[in-house]
C-alpha positions as a Markdown table, in Angstrom:
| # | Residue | x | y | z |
|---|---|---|---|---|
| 1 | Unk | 50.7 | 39.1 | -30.4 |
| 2 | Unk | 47.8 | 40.8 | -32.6 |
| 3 | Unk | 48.8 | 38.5 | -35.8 |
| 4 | Unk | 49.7 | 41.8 | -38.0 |
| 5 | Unk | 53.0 | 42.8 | -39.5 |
| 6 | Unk | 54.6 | 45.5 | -38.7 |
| 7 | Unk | 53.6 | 47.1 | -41.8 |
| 8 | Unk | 50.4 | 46.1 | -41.6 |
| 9 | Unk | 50.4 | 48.0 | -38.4 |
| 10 | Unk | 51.8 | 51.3 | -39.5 |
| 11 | Unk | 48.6 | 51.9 | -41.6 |
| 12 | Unk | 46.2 | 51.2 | -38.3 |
| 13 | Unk | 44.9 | 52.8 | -35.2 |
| 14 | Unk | 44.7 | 51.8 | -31.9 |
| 15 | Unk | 40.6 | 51.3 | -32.5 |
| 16 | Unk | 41.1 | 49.2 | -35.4 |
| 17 | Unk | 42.0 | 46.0 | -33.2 |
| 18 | Unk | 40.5 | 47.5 | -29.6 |
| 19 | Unk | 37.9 | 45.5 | -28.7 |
| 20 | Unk | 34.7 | 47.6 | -29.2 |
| 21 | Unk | 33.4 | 47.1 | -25.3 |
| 22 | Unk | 36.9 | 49.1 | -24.8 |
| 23 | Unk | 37.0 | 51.4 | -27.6 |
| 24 | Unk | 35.2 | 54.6 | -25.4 |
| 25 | Unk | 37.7 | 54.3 | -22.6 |
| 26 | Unk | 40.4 | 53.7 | -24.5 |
| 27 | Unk | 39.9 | 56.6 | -26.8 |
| 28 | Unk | 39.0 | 59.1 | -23.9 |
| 29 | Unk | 42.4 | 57.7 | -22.6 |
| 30 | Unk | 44.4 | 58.7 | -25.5 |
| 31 | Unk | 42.4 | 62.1 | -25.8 |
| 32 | Unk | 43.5 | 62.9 | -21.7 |
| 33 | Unk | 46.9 | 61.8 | -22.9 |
| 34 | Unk | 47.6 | 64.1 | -25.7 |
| 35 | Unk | 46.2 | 67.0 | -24.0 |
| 36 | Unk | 48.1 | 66.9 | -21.0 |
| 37 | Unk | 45.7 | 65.9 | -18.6 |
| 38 | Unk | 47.7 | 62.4 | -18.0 |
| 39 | Unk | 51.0 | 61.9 | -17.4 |
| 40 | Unk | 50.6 | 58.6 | -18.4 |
| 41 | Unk | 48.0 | 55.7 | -19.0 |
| 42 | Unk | 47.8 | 52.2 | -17.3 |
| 43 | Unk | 44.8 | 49.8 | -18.1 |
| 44 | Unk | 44.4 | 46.6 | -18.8 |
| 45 | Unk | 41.8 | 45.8 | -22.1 |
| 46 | Unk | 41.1 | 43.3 | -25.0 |
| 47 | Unk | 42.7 | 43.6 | -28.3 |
| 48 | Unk | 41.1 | 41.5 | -31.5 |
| 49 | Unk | 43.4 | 39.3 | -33.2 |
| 50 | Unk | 43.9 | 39.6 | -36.8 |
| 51 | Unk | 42.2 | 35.9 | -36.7 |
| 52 | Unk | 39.1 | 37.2 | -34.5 |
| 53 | Unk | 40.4 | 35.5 | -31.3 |
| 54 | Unk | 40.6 | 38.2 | -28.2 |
| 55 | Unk | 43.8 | 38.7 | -26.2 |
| 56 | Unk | 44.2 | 40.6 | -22.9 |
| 57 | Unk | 46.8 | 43.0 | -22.7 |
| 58 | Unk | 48.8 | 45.3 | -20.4 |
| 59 | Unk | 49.2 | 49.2 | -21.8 |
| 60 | Unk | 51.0 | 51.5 | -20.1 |
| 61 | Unk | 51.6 | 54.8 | -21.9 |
| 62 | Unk | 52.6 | 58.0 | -22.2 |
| 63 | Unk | 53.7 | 60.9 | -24.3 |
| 64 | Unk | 57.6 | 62.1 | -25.3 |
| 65 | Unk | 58.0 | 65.8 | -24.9 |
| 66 | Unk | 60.0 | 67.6 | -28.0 |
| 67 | Unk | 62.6 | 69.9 | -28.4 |
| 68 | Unk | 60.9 | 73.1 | -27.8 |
| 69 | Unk | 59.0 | 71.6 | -24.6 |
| 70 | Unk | 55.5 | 70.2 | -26.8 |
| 71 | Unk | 53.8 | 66.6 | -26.5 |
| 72 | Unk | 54.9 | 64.9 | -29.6 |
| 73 | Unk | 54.7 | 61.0 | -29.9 |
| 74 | Unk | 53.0 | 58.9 | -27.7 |
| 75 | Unk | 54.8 | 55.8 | -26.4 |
| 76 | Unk | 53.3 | 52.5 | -25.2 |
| 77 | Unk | 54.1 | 49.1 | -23.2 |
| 78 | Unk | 51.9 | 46.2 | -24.2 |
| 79 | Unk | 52.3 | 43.3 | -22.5 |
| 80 | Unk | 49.9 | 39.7 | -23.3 |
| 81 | Unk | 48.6 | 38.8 | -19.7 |
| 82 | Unk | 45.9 | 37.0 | -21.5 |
| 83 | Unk | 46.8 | 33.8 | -19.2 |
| 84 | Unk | 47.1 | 35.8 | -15.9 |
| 85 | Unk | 43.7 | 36.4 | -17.3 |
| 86 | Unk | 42.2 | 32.6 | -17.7 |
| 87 | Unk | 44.0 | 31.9 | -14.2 |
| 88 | Unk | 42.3 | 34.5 | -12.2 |
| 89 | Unk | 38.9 | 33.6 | -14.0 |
| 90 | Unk | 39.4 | 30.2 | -13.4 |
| 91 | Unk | 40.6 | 31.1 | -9.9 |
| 92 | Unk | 37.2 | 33.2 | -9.7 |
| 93 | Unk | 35.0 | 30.6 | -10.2 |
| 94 | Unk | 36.8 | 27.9 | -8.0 |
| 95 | Unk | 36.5 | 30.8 | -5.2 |
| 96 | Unk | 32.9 | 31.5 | -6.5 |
| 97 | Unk | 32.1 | 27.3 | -6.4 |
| 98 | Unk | 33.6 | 26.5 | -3.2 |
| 99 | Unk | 31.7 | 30.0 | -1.4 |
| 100 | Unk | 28.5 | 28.3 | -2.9 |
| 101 | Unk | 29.6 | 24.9 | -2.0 |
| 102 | Unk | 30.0 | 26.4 | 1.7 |
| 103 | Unk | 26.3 | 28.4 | 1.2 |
| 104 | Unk | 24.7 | 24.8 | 0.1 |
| 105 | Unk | 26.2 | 22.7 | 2.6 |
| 106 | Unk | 24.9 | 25.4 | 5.4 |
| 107 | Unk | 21.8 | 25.5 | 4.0 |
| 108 | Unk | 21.5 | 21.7 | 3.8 |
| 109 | Unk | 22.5 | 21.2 | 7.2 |
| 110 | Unk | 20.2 | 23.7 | 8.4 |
| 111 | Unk | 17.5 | 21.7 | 6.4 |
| 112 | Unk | 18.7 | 18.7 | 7.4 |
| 113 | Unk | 18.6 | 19.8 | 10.9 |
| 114 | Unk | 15.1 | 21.0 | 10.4 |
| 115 | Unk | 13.8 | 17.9 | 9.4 |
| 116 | Unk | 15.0 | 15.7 | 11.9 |
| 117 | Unk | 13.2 | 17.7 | 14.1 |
| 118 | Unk | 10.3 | 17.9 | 12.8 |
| 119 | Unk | 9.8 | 14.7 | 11.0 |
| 120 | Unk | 6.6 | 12.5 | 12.1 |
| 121 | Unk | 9.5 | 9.9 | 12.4 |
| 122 | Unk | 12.0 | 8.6 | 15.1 |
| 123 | Unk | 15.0 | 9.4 | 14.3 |
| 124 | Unk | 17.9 | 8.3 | 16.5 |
| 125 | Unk | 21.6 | 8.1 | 16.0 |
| 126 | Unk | 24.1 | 5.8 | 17.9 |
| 127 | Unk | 27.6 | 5.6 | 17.9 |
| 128 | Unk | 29.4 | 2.0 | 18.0 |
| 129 | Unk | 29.0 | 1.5 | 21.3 |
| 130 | Unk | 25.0 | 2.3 | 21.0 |
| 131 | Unk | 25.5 | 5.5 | 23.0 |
| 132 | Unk | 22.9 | 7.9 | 21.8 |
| 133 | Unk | 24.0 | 10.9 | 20.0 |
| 134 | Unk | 20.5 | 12.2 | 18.0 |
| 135 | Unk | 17.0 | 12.0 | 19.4 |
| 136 | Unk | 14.7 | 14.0 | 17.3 |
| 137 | Unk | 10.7 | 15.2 | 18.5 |
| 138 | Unk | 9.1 | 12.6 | 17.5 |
| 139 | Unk | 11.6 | 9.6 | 19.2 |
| 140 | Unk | 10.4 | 11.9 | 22.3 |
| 141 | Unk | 7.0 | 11.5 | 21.8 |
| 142 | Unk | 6.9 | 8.0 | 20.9 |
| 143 | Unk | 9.4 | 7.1 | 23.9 |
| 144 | Unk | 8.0 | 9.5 | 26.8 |
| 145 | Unk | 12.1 | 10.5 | 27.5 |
| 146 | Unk | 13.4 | 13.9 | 26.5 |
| 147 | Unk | 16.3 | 14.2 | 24.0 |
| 148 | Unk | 18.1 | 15.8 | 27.1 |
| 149 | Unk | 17.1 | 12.5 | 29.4 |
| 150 | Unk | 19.1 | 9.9 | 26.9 |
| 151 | Unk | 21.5 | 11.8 | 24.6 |
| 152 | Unk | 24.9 | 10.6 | 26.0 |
| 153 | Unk | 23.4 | 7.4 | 27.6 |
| 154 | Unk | 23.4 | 4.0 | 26.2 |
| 155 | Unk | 20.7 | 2.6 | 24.6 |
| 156 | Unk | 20.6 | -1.0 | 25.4 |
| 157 | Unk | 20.2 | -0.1 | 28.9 |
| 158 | Unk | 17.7 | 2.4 | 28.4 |
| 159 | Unk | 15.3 | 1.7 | 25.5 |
| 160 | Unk | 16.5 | -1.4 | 24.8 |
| 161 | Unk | 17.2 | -3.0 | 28.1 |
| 162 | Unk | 19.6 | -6.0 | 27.5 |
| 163 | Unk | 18.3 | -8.2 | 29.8 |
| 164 | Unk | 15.3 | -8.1 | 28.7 |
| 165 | Unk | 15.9 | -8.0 | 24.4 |
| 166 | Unk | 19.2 | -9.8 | 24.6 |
| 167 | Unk | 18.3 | -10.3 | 20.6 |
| 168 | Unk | 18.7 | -7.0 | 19.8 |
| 169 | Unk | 21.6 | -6.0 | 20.8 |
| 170 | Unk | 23.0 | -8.8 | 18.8 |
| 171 | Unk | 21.5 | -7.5 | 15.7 |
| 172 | Unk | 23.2 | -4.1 | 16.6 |
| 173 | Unk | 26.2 | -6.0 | 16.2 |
| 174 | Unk | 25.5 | -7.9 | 13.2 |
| 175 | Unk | 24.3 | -4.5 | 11.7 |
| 176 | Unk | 27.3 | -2.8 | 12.2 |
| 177 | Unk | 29.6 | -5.6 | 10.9 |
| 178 | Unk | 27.1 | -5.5 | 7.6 |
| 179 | Unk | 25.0 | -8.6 | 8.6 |
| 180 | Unk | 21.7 | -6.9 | 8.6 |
| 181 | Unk | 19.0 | -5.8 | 6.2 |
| 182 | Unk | 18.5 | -2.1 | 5.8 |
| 183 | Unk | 15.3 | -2.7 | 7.4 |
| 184 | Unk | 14.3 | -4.6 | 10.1 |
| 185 | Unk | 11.7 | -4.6 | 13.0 |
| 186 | Unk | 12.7 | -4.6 | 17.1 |
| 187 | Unk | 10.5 | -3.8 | 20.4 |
| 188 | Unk | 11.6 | -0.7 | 22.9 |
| 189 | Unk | 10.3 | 0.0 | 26.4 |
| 190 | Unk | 8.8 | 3.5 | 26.8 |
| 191 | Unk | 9.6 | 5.7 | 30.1 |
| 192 | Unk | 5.9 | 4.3 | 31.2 |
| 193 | Unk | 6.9 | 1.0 | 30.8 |
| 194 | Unk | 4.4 | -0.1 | 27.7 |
| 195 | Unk | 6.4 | -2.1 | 24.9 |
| 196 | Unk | 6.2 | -0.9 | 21.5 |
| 197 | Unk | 7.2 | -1.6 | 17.9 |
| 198 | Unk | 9.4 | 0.0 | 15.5 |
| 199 | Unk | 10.3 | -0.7 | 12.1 |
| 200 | Unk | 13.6 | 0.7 | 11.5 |
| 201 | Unk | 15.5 | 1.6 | 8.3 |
| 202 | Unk | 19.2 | 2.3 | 9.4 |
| 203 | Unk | 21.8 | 4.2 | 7.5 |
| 204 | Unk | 25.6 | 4.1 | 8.6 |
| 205 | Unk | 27.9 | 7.1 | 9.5 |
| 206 | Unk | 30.8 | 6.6 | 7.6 |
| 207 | Unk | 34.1 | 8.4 | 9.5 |
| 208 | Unk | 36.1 | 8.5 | 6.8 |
| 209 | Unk | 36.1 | 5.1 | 5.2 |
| 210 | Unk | 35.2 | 3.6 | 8.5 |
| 211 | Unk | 31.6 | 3.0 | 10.7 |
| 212 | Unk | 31.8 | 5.5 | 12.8 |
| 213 | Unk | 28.0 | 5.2 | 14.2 |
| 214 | Unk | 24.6 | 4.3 | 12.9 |
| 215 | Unk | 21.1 | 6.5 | 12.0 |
| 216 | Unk | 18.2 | 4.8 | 12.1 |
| 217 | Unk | 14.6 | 6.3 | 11.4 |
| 218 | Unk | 11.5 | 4.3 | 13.1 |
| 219 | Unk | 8.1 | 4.0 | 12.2 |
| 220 | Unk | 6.4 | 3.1 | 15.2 |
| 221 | Unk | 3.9 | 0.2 | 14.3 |
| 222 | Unk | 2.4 | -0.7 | 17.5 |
| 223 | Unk | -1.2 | -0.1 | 16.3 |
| 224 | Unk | -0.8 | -1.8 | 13.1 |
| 225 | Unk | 0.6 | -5.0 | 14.6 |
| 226 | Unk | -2.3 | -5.2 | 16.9 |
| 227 | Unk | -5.2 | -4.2 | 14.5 |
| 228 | Unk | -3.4 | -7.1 | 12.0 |
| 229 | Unk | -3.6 | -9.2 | 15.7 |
| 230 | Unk | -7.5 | -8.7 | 16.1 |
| 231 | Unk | -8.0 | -9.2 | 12.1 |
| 232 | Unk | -6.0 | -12.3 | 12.6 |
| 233 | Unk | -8.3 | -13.4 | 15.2 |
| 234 | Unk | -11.4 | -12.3 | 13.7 |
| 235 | Unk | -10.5 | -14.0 | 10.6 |
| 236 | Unk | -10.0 | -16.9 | 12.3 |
| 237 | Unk | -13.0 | -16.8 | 14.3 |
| 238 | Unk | -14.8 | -16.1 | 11.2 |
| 239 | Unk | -13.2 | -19.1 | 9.6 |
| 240 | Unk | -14.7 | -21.1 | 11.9 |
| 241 | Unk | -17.9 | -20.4 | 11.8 |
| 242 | Unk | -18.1 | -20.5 | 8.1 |
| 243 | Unk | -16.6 | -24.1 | 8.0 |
| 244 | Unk | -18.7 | -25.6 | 11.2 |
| 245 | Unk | -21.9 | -24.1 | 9.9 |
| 246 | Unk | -24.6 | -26.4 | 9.5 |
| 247 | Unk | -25.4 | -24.1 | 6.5 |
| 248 | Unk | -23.0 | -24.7 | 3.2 |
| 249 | Unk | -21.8 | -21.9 | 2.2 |
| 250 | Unk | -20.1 | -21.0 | -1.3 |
| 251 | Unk | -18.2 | -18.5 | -3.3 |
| 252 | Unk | -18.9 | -18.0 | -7.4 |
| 253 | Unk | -16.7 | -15.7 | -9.3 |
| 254 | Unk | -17.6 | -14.2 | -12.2 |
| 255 | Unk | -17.8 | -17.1 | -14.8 |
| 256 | Unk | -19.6 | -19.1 | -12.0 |
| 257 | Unk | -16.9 | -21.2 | -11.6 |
| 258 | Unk | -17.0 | -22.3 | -7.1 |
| 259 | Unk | -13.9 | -20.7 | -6.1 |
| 260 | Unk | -14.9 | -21.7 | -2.0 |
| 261 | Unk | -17.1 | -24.4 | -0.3 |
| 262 | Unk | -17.4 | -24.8 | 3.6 |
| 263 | Unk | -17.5 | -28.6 | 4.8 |
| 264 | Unk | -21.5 | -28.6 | 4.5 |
| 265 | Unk | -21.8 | -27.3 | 1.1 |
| 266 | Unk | -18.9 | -30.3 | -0.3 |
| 267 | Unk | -20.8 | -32.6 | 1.5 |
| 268 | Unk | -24.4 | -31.7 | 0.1 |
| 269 | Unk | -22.7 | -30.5 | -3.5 |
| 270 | Unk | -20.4 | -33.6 | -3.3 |
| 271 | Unk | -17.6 | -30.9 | -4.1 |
| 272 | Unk | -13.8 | -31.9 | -5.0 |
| 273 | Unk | -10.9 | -29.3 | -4.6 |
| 274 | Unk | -9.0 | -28.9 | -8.0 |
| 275 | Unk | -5.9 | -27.2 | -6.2 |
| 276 | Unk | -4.2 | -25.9 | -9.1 |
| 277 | Unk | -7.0 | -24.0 | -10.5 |
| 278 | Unk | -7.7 | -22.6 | -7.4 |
| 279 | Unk | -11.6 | -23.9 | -7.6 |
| 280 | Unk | -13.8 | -26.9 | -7.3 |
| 281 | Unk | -15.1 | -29.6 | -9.7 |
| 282 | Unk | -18.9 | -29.5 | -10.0 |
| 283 | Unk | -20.8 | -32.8 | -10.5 |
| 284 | Unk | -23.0 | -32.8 | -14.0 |
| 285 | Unk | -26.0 | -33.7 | -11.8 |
| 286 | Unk | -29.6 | -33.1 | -12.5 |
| 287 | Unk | -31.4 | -30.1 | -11.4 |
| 288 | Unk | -35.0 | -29.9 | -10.8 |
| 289 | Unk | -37.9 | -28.5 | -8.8 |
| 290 | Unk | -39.3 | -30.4 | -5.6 |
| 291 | Unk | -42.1 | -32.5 | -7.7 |
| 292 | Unk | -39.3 | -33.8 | -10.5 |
| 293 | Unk | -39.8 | -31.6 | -13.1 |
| 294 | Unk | -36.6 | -29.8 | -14.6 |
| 295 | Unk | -35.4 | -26.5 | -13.1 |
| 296 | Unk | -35.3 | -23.4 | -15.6 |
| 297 | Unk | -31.7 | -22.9 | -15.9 |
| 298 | Unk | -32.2 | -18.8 | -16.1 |
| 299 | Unk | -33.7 | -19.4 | -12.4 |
| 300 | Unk | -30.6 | -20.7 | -10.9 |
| 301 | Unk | -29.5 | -17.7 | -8.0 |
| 302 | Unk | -26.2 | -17.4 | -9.9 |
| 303 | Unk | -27.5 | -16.4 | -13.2 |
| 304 | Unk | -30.3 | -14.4 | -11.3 |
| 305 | Unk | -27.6 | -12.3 | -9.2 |
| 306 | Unk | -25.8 | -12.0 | -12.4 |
| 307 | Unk | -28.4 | -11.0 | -14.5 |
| 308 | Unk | -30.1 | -8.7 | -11.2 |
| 309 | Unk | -27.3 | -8.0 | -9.2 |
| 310 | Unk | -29.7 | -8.0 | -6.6 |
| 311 | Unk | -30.1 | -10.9 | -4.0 |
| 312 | Unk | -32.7 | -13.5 | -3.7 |
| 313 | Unk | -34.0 | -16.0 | -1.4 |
| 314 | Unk | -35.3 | -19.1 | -0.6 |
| 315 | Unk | -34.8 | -20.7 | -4.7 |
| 316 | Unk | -35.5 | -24.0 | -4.3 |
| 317 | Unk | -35.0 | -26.7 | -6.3 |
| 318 | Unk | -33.4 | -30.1 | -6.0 |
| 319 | Unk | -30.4 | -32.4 | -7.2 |
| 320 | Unk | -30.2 | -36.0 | -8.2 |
| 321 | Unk | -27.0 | -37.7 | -6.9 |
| 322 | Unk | -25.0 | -40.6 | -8.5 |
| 323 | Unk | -27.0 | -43.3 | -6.2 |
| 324 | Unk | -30.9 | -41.3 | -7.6 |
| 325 | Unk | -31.3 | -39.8 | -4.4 |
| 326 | Unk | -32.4 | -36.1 | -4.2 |
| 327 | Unk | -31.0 | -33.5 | -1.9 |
| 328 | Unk | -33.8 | -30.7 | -2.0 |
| 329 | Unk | -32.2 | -27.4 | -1.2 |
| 330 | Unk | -33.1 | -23.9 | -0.4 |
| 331 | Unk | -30.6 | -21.2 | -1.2 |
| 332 | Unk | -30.2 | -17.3 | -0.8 |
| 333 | Unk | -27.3 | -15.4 | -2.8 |
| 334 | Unk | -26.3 | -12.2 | -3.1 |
| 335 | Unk | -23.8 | -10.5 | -5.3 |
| 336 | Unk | -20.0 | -9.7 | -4.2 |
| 337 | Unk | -19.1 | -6.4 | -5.5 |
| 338 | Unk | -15.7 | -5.6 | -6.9 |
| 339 | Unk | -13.6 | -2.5 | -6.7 |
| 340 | Unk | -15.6 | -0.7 | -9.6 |
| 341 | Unk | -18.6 | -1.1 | -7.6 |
| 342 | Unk | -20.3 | -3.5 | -10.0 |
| 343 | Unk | -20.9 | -7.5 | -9.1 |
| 344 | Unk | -17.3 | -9.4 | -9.9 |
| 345 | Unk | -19.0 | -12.8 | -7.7 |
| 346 | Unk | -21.7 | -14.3 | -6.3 |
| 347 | Unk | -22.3 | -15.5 | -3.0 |
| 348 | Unk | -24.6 | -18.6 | -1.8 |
| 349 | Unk | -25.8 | -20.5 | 1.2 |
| 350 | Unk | -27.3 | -23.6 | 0.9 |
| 351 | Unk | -29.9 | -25.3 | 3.4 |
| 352 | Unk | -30.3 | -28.9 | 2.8 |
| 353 | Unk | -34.5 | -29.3 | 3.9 |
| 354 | Unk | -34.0 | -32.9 | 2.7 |
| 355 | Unk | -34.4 | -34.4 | 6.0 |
| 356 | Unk | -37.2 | -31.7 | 6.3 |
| 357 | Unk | -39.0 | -32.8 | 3.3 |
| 358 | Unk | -39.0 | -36.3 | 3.9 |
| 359 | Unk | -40.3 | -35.5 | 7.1 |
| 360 | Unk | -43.2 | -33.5 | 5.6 |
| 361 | Unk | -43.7 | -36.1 | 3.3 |
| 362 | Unk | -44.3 | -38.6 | 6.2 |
| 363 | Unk | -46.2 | -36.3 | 8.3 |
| 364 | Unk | -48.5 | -36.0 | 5.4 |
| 365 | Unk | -48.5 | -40.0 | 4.9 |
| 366 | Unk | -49.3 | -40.0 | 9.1 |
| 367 | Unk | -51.8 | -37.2 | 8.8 |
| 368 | Unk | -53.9 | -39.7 | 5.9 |
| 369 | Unk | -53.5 | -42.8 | 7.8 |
| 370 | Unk | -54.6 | -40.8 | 10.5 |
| 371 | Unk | -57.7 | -39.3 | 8.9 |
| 372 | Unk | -58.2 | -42.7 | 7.5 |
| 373 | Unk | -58.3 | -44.5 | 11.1 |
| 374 | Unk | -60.1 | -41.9 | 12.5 |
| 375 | Unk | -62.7 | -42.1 | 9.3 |
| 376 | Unk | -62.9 | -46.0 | 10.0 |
| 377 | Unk | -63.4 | -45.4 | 13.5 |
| 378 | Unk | -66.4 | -43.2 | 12.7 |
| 379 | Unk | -67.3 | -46.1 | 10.7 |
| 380 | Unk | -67.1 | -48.5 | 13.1 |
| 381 | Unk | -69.2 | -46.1 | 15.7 |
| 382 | Unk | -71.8 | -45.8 | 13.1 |
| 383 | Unk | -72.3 | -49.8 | 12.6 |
| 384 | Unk | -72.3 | -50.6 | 16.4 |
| 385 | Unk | -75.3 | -47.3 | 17.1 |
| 386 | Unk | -77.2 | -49.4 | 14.1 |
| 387 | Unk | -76.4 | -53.0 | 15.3 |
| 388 | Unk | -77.7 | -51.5 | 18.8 |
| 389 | Unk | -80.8 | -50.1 | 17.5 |
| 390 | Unk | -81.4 | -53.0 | 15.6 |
| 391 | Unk | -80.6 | -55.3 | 18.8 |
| 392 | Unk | -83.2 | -52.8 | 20.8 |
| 393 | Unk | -85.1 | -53.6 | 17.9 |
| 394 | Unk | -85.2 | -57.4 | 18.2 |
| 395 | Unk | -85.0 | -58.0 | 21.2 |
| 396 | Unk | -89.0 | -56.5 | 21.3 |
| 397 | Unk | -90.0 | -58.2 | 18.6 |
| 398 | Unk | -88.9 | -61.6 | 20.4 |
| 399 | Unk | -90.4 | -60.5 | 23.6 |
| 400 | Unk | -93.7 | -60.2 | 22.1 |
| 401 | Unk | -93.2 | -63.3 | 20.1 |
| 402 | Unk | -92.7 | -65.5 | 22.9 |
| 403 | Unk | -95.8 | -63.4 | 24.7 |
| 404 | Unk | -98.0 | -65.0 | 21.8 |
| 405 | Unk | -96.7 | -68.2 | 21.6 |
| 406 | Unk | -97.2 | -68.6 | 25.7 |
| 407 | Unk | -100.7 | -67.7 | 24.6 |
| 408 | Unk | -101.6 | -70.0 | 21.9 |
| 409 | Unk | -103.2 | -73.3 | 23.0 |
């Protein structure tokens, strides 16, 4: 048992090999013993092995009387119980596991319980039939009916009205013979009647290796899908009024490269789409100002954002197309600003004042002709006055000269 022999033994005391966290009761044992104040001694303690290792024994003892009626030897019963020992620790801490097993799985459910009620979620559990067996707060809310209303009713007649979502009880069935997503979106009818969205993520009960019901928590996303409705529609509407503006309008992004044209600014830019760059092919043309001479490429409204980032307006300068005809243009910009605040694009309109200009031009040739005809006219007044006078003039001088002819003899 304790690895000595029995020699070995007879030279030893009990404390040699008691394990020192027993030696004090152990030796106050032995003292009781010998003086009478025990019949006897039963304990369980720890010996050490002559290798170190610990063993758990059994002691009953007590002492012989001698002849003339005195204590004399003491006698002792060990017995190893070391694995009674290891058994009842392990049984210990399988009872100690499964009491905290039982504490953690109260505390869970009461957690769990918790937090179905008060999540900002709906929550809603259906057995296979779609009978509803959980309806948290927030499915109240959302729905207008109490959980106390539909627990224990179906709902695909309630909620979900079959005849009117025929679609989703089908997916109810495809869901619970594995068919659908984890998540998916469906309509319900509130108490009041108003339609609304949900986007459900759906977990299975599992009834020992079988479906046994469904849990599903809904985000209700109503709003959502009618603000993305009226961004839709205000995108659109948007759209359109960018591409049947009489304006051109274009988009730069940071190395200047025309990442969008309307239909007016490809027609006066003579713009082509290079689709897989995701930007458009700029004609080499020449730029100058309205009288011919070149434009200062540092005045260009790109470079000038760029340079600024501040807008400017009415930069005007013309182009020279393939045929030598000039498109004189007027054009504001403005920078786009990125996420970091600072200018990651530039963008332009574009007013073609060609027509404009040539008009000018031959409202300025009509204006000369004009001032010209009415100078000639002036002219013209100023010779007949004189040709009158002079008429006035002569006709005198040929009265009087036929007066003194009549008179000569």
């Amino acid at each position: 048992m304790l690895g000595y022999t029995a020699d070995e033994l007879r030279t030893m005391r009990i404390s040699d090999f008691t394990h020192p966290d027993d030696a004090e009761e152990t030796e106050h044992a032995l003292k009781a013993l010998v003086k009478g104040e025990l019949e006897h001694v039963h304990t369980e303690k720890r010996y050490v092995r002559k290798d170190g290792s610990l063993v758990w024994v059994n002691v009953i003892a007590s002492t012989v009387l001698n002849t003339n009626g005195e204590r004399g030897l003491s006698i002792a019963m060990i017995e190893d119980i070391s694995a009674r020992k290891s058994a009842e620790a392990d049984t210990g801490v399988a009872v100690s596991a499964r009491k905290s097993a039982e504490a953690d799985t109260v505390v869970a459910r009461d957690y769990a319980a918790d937090l179905i009620k008060t999540a900002g979620a709906m929550i809603v559990g259906l057995d296979l039939n779609g009978d509803i067996e959980l309806f948290n707060k927030a499915a109240e809310e959302i729905t207008g009916y109490t959980s106390e209303e539909l627990v224990g009713r179906n709902w695909f007649e309630v909620v979900v009205p079959q005849e009117r979502y025929p679609a989703v009880r089908e997916e109810f069935e495809r869901l619970l013979a594995g068919g659908l997503p984890q998540e998916y979106e469906s309509p319900i009818l509130t108490k009041s009647g108003e339609e609304r969205y949900i986007v459900w993520r759906r977990t299975e009960l599992d009834g020992h290796g079988v479906t046994a019901g469904m849990v599903s928590i809904g985000i209700d996303v109503t709003e959502l899908k009618r603000t993305e409705k009226a961004l839709r529609h205000e995108r659109d509407f948007v759209a359109k009024i960018i591409d049947t503006s009489p304006i051109g309008i274009v988009a730069y992004n940071h190395q200047g490269e025309i990442t969008f044209a309307n239909a007016e600014a490809e027609r006066v830019l003579s713009l082509t789409g290079d689709e897989a760059r995701h930007k458009y092919n700029v004609p080499g043309w020449p730029i100058t100002d309205y009288e011919g001479r070149p434009f200062p490429v540092e005045e260009l409204p790109f470079l000038r954002v760029k340079a600024t980032g501040r807008p400017v307006y009415d930069v005007r300068y013309a182009i020279e197309n393939a045929s030598g005809e000039f498109a004189y243009l007027s054009i504001n910009a403005a920078p786009v600003l990125g996420d970091n605040g600072k200018p990651d694009g530039v963008i332009a309109s574009i007013n073609d004042v060609s027509e404009r200009k040539h008009a000018e031009e031959t409202r300025g040739l009509l204006e000369a002709e004009l001032i010209q005809s009415q100078k000639m006219e002036a002219v013209g007044k100023l010779a007949g006055g004189v040709a009158h006078n002079f008429n006035n003039l002569l006709t005198a001088i040929t009265g009087y000269s036929e007066l003194l002819l009549a008179r000569l003899p």
